[in-house]
KOLNU-592535 format. One record per residue: z, y, x of N, C-alpha, C, O, CB in turn. Coordinates in steps of 0.1 Angstrom, whole numbers, plus 5000, padded with zeros to 4 digits. Last residue first. Glycine has a CB too. Example, Ala and Ser with C-alpha at 12.3 -4.5 7.8 and 13.67 -1.06 7.14 Angstrom:
2
507149785128507149895137507950005129508050115134505749945141/507849435132507849555123507849675132508549675142509049555113/
//
This chain:
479
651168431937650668421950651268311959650868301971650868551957/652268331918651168281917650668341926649468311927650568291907/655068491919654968311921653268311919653468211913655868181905/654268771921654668681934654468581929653468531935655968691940/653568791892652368821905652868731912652268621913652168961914/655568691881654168621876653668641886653368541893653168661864/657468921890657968781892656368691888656268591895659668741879/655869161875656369181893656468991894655468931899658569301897/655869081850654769131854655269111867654969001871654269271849/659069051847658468941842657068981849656768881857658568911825/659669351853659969221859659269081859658969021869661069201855/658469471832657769511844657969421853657069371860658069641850/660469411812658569391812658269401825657569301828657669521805/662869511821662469371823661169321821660669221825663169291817/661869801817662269731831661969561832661269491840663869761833/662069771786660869781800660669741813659669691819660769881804/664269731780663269631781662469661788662069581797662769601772/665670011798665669891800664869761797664769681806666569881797/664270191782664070171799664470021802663669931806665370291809/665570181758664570151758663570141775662470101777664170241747/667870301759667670211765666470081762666369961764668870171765/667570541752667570531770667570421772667470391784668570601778/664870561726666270541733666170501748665270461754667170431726/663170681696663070631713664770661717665570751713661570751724/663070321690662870451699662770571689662370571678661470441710/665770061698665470171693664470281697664770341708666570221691/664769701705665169851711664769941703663569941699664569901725/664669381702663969501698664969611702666169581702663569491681/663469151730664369221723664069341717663369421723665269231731/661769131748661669061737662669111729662269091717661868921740/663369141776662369221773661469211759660469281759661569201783/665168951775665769101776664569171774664769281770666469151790/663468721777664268791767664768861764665168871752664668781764/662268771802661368721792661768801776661268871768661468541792/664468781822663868901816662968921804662869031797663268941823/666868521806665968601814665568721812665968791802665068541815/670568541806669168531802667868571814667968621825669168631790/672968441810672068401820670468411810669568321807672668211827/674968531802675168451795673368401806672968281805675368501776/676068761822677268671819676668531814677268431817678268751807/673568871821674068851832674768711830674368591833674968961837/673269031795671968941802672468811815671968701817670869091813/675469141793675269031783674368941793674568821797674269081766/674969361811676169261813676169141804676869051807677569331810/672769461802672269431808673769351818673569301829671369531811/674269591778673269521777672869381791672669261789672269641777/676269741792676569641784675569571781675869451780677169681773/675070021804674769851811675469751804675269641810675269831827/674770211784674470141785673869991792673069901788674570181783/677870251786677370231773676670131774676870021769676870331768/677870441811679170311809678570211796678770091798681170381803/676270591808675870441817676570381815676270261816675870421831/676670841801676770771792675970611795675370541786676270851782/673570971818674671011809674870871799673970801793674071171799/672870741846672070821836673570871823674470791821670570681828/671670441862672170611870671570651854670470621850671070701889/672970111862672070211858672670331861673870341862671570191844/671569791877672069911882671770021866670670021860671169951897/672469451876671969581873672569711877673769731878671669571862/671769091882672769211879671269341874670069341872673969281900/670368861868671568811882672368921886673468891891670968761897/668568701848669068851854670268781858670968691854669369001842/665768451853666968441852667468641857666968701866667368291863/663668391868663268511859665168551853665468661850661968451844/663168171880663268141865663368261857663168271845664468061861/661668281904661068141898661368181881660468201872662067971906/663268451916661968481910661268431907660168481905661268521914/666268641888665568511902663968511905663368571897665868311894/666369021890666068871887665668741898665168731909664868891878/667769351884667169271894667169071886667969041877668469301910/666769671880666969521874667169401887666469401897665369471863/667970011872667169891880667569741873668269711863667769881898/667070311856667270151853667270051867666170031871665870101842/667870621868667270541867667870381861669070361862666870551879/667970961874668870871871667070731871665870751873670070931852/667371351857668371211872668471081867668971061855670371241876/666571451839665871451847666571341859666071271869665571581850/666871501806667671441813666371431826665171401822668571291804/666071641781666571701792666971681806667271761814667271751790/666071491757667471571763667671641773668771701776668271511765/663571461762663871521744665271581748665671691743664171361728/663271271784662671451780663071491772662971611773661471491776/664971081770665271171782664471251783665071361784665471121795/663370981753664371011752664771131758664971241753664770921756/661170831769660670991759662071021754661971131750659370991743/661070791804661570771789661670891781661971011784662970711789/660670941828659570901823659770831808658770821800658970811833/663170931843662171081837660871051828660171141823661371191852/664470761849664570751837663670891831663570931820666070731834/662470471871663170591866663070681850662170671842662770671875/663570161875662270221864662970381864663970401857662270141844/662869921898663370051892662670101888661570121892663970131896/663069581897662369661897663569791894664769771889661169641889/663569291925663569411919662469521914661469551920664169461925/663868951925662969061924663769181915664269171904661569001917/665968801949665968821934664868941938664869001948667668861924/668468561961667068591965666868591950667168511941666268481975/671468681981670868661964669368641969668968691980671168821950/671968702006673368651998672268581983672268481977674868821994/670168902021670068692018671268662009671268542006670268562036/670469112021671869032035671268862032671568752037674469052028/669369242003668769262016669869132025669569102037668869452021/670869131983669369041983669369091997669269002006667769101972/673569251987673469101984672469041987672468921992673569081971/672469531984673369471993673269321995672869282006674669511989/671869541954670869521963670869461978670069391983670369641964/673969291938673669441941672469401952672169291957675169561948/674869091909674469091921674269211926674369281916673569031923/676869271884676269131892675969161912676469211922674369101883/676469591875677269451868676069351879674869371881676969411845/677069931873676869831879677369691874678469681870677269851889/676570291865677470171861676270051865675170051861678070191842/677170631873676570461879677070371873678270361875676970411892/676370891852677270791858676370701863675170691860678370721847/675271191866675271161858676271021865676771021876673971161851/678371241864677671341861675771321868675171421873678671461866/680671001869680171121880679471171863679871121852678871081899/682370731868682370861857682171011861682871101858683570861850/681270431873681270571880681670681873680670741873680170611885/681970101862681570221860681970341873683070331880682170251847/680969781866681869861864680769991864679569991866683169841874/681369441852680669551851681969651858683169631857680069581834/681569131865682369231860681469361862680869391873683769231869/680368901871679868911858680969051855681269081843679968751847/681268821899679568851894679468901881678468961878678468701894/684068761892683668881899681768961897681269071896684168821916/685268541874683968561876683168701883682068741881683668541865/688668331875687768451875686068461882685668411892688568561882/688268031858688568111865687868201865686768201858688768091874/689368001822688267961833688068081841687868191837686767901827/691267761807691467901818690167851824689867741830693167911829/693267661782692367631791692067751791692267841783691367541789/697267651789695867701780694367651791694267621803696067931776/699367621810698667531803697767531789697567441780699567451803/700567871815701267821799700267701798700167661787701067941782/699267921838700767901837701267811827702067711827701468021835/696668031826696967901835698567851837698867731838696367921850/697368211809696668081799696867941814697167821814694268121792/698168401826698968311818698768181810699468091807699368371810/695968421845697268381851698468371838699568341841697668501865/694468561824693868401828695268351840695368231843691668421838/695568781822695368661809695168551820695968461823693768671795/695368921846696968871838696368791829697168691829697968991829/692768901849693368851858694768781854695168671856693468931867/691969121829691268941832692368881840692768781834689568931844/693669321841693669261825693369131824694069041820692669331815/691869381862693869401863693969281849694269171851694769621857/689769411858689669301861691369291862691969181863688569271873/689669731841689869581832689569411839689269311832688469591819/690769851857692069841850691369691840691869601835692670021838/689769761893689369821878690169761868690469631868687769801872/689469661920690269781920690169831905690469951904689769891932/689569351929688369461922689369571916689969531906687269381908/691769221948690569171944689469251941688469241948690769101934/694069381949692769381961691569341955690469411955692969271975/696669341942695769201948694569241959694269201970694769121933/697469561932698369531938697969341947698569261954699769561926/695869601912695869661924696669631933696469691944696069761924/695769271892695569411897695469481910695069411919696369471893/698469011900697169131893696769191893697769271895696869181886/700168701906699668871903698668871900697868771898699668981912/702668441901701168511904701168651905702268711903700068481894/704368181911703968291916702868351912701868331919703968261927/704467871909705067981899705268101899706068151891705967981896/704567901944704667791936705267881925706267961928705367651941/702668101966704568051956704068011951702868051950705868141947/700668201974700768091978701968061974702367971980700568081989/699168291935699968351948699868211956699368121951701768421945/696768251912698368201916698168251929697168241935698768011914/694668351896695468431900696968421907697868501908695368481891/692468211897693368191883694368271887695168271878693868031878/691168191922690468281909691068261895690568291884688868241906/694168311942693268251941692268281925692568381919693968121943/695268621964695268511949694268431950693368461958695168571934/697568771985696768681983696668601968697568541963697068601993/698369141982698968971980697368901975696468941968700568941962/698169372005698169301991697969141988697369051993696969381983/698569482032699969492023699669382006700569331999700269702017/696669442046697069612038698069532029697969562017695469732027/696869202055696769282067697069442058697669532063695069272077/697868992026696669042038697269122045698469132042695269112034/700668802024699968932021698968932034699068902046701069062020/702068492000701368592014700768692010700368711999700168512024/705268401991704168491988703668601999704068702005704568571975/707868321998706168221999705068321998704068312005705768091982/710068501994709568401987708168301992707768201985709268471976/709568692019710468552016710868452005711668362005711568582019/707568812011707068722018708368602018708268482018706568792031/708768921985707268881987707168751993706968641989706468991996/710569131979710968991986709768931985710168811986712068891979/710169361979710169341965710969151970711769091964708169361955/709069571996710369571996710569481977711069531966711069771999/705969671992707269651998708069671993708069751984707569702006/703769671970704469531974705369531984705769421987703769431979/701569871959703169851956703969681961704569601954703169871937/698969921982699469821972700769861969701369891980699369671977/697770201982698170121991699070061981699770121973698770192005/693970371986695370381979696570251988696370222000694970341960/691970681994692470531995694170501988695170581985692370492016/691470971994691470852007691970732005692370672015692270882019/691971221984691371101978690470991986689370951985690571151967/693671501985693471351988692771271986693471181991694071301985/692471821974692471681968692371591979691271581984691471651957/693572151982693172021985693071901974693771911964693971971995/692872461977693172351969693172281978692572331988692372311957/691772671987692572711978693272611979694372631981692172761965/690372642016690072642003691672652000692572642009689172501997/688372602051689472672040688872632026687672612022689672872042/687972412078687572462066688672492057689772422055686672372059/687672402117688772392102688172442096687472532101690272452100/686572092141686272262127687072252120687472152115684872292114/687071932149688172052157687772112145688572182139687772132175/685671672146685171772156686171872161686271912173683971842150/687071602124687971562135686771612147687071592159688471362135/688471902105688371792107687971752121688371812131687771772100/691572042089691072012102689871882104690271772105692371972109/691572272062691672112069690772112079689572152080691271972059/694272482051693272442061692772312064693472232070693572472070/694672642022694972532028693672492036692572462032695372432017/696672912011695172852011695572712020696772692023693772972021/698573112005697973041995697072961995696572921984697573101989/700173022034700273112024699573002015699672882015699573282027/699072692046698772832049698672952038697672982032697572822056/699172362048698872472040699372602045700472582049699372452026/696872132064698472202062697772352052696772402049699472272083/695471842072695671952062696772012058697571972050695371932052/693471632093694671662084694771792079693871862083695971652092/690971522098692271472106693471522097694371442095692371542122/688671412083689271472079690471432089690871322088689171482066/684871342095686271252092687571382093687571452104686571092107/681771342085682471392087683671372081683871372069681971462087/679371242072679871192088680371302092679871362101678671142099/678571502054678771382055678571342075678071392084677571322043/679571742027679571682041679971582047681171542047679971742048/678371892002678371802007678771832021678471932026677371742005/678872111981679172181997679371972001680471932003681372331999/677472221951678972191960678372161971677172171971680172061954/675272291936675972421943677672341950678772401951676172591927/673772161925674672211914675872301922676872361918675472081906/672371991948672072101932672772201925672272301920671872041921/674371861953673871971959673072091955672972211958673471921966/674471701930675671761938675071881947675471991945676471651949/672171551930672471611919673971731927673771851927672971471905/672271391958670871521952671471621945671371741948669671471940/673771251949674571331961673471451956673671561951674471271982/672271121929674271201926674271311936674671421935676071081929/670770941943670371021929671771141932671671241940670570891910/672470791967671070921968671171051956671571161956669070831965/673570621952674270711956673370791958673370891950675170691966/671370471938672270511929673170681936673370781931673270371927/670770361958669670451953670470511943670070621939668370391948/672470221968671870321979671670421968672270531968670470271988/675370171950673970111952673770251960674570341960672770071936/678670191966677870191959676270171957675870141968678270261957/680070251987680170101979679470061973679269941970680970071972/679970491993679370412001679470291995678770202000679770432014/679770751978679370631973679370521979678870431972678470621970/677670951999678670961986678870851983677770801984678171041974/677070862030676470922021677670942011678770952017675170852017/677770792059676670892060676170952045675371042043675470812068/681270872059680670782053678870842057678970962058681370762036/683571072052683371032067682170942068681870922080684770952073/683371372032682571242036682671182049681971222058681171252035/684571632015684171572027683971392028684871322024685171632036/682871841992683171741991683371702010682471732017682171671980/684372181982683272081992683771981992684971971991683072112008/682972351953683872221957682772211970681572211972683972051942/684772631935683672581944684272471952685372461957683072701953/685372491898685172501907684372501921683472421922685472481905/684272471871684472581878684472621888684072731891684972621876/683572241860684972291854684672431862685272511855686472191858/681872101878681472131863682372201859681872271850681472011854/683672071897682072191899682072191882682172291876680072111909/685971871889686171971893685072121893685372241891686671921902/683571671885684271721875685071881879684771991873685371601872/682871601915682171661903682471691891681671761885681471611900/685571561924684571661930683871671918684271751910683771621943/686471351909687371461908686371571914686371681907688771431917/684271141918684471151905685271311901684771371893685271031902/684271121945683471171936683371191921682371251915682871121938/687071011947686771131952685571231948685671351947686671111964/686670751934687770841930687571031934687871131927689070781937/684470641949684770681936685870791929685770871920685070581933/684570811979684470731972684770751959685270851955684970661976/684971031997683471051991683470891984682370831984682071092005/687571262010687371132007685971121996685971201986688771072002/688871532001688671452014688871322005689771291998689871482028/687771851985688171711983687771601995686671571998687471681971/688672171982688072081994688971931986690071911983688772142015/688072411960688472281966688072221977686872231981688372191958/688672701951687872671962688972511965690072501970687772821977/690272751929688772841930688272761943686972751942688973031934/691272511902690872581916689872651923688672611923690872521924/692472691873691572601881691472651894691472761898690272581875/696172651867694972721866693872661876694272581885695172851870/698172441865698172541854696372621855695572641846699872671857/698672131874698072241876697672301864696972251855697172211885/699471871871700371971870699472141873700072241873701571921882/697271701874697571721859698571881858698571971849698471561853/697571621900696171761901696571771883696171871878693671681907/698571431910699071551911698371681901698771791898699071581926/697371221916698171181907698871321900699571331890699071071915/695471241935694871281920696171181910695971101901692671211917/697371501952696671351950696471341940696971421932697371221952/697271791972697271711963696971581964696471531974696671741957/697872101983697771971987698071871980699271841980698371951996/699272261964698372261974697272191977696072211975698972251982/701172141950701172241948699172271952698272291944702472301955/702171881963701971901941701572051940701772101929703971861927/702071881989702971891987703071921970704071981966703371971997/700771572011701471661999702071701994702971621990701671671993/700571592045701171522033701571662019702171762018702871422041/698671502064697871612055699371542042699071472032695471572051/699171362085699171492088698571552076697771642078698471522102/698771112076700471162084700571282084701671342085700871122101/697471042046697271062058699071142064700071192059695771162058/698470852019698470962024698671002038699770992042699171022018/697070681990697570672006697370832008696570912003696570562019/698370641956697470681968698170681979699370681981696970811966/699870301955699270471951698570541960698170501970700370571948/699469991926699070091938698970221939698470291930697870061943/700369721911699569811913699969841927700569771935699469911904/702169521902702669631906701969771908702369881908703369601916/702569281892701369341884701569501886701369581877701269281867/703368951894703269051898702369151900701369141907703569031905/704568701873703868771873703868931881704269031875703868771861/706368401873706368511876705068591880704368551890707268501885/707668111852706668191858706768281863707768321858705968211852/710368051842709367941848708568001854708567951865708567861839/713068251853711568271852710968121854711068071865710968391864/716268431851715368321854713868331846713568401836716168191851/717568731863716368681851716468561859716668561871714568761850/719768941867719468861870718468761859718968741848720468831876/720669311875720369231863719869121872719369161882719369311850/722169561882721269501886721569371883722469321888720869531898/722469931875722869841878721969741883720869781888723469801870/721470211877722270141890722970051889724070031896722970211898/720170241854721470311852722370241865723570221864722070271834/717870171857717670281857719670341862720070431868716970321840/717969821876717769891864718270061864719170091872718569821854/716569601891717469731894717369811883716469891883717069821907/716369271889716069391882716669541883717269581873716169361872/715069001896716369081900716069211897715369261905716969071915/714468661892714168831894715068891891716068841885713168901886/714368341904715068451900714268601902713568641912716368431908/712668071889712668141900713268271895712868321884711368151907/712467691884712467831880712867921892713367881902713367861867/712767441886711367491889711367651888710367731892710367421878/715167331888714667301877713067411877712367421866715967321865/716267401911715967281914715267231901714867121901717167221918/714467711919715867641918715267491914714067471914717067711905/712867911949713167811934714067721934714467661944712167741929/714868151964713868071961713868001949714568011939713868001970/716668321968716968191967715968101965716167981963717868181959/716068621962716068511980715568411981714668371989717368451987/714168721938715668671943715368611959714368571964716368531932/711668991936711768861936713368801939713868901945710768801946/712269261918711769221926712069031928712768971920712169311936/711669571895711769461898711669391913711069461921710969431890/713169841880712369811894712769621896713869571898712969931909/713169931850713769921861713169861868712269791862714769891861/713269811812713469971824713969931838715169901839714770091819/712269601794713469621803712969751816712369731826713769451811/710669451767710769511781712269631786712869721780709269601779/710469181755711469241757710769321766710069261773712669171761/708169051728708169081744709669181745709869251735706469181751/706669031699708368991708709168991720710268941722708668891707/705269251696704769071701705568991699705268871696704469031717/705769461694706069401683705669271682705569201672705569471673/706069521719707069471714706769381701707269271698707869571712/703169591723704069461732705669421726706169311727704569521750/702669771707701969641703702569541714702369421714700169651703/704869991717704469911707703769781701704269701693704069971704/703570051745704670011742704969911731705369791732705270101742/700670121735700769981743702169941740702369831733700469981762/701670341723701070241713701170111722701470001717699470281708/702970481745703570451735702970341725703770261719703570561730/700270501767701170401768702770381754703470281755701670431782/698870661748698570561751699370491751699670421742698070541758/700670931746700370851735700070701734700470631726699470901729/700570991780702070941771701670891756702470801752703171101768/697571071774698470951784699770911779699970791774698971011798/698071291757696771151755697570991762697870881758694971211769/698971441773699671431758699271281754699871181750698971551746/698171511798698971411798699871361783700771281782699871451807/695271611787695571511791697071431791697271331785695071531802/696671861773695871721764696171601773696871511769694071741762/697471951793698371921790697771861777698571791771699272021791/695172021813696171911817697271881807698071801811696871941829/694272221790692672091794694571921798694871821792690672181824/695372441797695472291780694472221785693972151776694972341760/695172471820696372451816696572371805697372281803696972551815/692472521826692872411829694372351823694672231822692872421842/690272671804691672681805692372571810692872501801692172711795/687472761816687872631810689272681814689372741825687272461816/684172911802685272891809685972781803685672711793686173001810/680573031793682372941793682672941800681872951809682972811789/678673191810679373201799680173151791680673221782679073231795/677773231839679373181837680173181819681373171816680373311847/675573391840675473271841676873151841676773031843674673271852/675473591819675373421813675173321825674873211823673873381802/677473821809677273711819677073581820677773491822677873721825/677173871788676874011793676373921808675373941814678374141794/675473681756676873751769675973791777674773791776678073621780/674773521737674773661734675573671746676773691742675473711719/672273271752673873301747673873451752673373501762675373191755/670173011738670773111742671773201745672373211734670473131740/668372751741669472781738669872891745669872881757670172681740/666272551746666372641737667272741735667072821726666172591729/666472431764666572291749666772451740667372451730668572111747/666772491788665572411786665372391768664472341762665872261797/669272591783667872701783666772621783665772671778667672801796/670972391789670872501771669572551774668672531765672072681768/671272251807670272201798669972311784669272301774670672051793/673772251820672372231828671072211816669972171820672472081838/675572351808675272461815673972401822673272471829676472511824/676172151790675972291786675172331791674072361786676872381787/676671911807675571931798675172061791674072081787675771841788/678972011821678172001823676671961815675672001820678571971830/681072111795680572221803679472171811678672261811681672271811/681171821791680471941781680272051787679272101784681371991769/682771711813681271671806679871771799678671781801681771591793/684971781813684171851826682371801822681271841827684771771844/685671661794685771821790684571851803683571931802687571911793/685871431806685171441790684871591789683871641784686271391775/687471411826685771421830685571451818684671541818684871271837/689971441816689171521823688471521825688071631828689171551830/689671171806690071261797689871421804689571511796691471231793/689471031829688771011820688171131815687071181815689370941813/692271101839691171111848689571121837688771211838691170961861/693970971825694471121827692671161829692071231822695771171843/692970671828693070741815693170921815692570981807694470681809/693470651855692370631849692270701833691370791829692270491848/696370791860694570771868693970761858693870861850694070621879/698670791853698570861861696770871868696270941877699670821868/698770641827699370761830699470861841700070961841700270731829/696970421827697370511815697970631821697370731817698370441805/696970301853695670361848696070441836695470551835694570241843/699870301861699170391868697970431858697870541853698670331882/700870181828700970191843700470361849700670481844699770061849/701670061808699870111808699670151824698670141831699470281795/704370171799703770071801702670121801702470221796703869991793/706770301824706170381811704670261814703970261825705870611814/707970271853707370421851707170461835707170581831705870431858/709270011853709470131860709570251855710570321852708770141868/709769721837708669821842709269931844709869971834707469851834/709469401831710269491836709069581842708069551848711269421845/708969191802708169251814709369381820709969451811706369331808/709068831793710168961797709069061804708269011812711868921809/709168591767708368691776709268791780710068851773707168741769/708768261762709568381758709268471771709168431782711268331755/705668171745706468211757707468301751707368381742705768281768/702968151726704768101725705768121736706768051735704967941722/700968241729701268121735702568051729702967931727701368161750/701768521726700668441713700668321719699868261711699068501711/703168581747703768611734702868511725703468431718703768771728/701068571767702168501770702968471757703468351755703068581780/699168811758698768621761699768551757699868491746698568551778/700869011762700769001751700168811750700568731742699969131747/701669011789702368971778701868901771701968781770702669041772/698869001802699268891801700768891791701068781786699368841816/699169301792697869191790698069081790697469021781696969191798/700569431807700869411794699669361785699469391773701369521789/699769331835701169271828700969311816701269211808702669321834/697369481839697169331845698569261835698469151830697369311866/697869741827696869671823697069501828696869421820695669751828/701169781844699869821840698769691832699069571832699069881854/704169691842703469701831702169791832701869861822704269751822/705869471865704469601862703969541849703669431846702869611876/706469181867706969261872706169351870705269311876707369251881/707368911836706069021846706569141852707169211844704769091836/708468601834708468771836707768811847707468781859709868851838/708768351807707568471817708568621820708968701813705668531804/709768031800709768201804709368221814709368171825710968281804/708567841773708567881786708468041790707668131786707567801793/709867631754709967801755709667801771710467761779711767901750/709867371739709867411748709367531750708267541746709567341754/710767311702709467361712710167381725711367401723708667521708/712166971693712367101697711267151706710867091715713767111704/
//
């Protein structure tokens, strides 16, 4: 007779209906209990909604910065506004898109054989029982509340935005970019508080779309997580494009006033706009679930400790995703649930690799990053030669117009070995896959630069780059 081992996963974002589906093709009998609608936050309320808005805010920005260079003319009375954007069907594609997603995820989890179960999960008191298993307790929609045993347990609750004491939202006004879908018309004057990904991302989409945007910054630049040179390029590009940087400058709070909304910041100056956007940070989903009186420790912001296979300090305890801390992206949420089932179910599992996770910016133009960063070499963490190749000088990018942005590389300086990369340029998510191959599988530049490339293409920067590397790494070792 097979032994069935049961899994339940509390959250169905990316980190749980990822390790389902593992869990199902293992042979597990599998349960996921979920709240909101599978795919989570990233499907339905962030990443995916968010995407699907930058795509439109895309076209209006390549429109409007490149027609007249590339020839392009337009019969209107007023060119310099000659599209518009109907936010009302722009938000209601989006959340059409979103609800489709998580329908098909729904789907390919069931048709796994996965049960999923409606309702708010949390851990039992009782700890583990004497046959290794552990109770969940399931509040379900209709106020009842259901009891699971579990060989395993998966917590994959994510995170929502944080919201300052004095600027609380109200879906009208005052926003979170969980909010901003409900909006029927565009904002004429945003103020977006907060200059990290999320914040930069909604600010520049929002200018491309129509809006006048001030971005505020407590940080000295845009990006602060981000490569220097990477953040420089964008903030440039932003200010170009007519939004209202301000930096080392911290937002105390935001009330709304008739139609407009004031924010205070913390010199005393108040600034007006139509709109607010939040976009300060988020805060794990882990109260009130029994966490800690199970075994399961939490850092100082609320998110649960893992190790690189993803086990909690509970015994038959894991999580995922936002709700860890680890890397805040729907596809290390995903890594994390597989490889915390293949280790549960006794599959071979090789732990997580944070150096080899690419990620993306989805500004205008994008940042997308994989490995080591410059951060790393200046601190001594990495000892590696850089080059940057900017991208005005690829015959591509004249042909499109493209004036921002750059390749960087970075390498060991003996074996030449790629250890990460940077790239600033339309459609970055695309191409640092290259230069994530280089990484993951430890080539050198010898061979990233050996490689045949289309021309002319943008990523034809890239062998180059590693030409120039292999040329930079020869000089130093033979000095």
């Amino acid at each position: 007779m097979v032994h069935v081992t049961r899994i339940v996963i509390i959250g169905g974002g990316p980190g749980g209906y990822e390790a389902a589906l593992v869990a199902a093709q293992l042979g597990a009998e599998v349960t996921v209990v979920d709240r909101d609608g599978l795919g989570g936050s990233a499907v339905l309320t962030d990443c995916v909604p968010s995407k699907t808005l930058i795509a439109t805010a895309e076209v209006m920005t390549g429109f409007d910065s490149s027609h007249g260079e590339l020839g392009i003319t337009l019969a209107c009375d007023s060119p310099e506004r000659a599209i518009s954007v109907d936010l009302g069907k722009v938000n209601r594609r989006v959340k059409r898109l979103a609800i489709a997603q998580s329908h098909d995820i729904t789907q390919s989890v069931t048709r796994a054989g996965v049960t999923v179960l409606r309702g708010r999960g949390r851990l039992g008191t009782g700890g583990q029982a004497a046959d290794g298993s552990r109770e969940v307790l399931v509040d379900a929609v209709d106020g009842t509340t259901q009891s699971l045993r579990a060989d395993a347990v998966l917590i994959s609750t994510g995170a929502h935005p944080r919201e300052l004491p004095d600027a609380a939202p109200d879906g009208e006004r005052i926003l979170t970019w969980t909010q901003v879908y409900d909006l029927d018309e565009l904002p004429r004057e945003l103020i977006v508080v907060g200059s990290g990904v999320t914040g930069a991302e909604f600010a520049g989409a929002y200018q491309a779309l129509g809006s006048k945007v001030t971005l505020v910054s407590s940080r000295d630049r845009v990006l602060p997580g981000e490569d220097p040179d990477a953040a420089e390029v964008l903030e440039d590009v932003f200010r170009r494009r007519g939004m209202n940087v301000m930096g080392r400058t911290r937002a105390e709070g935001a009330k709304r006033v008739g139609d407009r909304v004031e924010v205070t910041l913390g010199d005393g100056t108040v600034i007006t706009g139509t709109h607010c956007l939040m976009a300060v940070g988020s805060i794990p989903n882990t109260a009130d679930m029994g966490l800690e009186e199970a075994g399961v420790k939490l850092n100082d912001w609320g998110q649960i400790k893992v190790d690189r296979v993803s086990r909690t300090s509970a015994p038959g305890v894991y999580a995922a995703g936002d709700c860890t801390g680890v890397f805040m992206l729907a596809s290390v949420a995903a890594m994390q649930g597989r490889i915390a089932m293949y280790h549960a179910l006794g599959d071979a599992v090789q732990p997580l690799n944070l150096k080899t996770v690419s990620s993306n910016v989805f500004t205008d133009p994008e940042i997308a990053t994989v490995g080591y960063t410059a951060a790393d070499v200046s601190c001594g963490k990495m000892d590696a030669v850089e080059v940057k190749l900017p991208l005005r000088g690829n015959p591509r990018a004249k042909m499109q117009g493209i004036r921002d942005g750059f390749v960087k590389l970075f390498c060991r300086p003996g074996t030449g070995i790629v250890v990460g990369g940077v790239v600033v340029a339309p459609r970055a998510s695309e191409l640092i896959h290259s230069i994530s191959l280089a990484v993951d599988n430890n080539l050198t530049v010898e061979q990233v630069a050996s490689a045949f490339t289309v021309y002319p293409s943008l990523s034809g920067s890239t062998a180059e780059a590693a030409r120039q590397l292999h040329i930079r790494k020869r000089a130093e070792t033979d000095s």
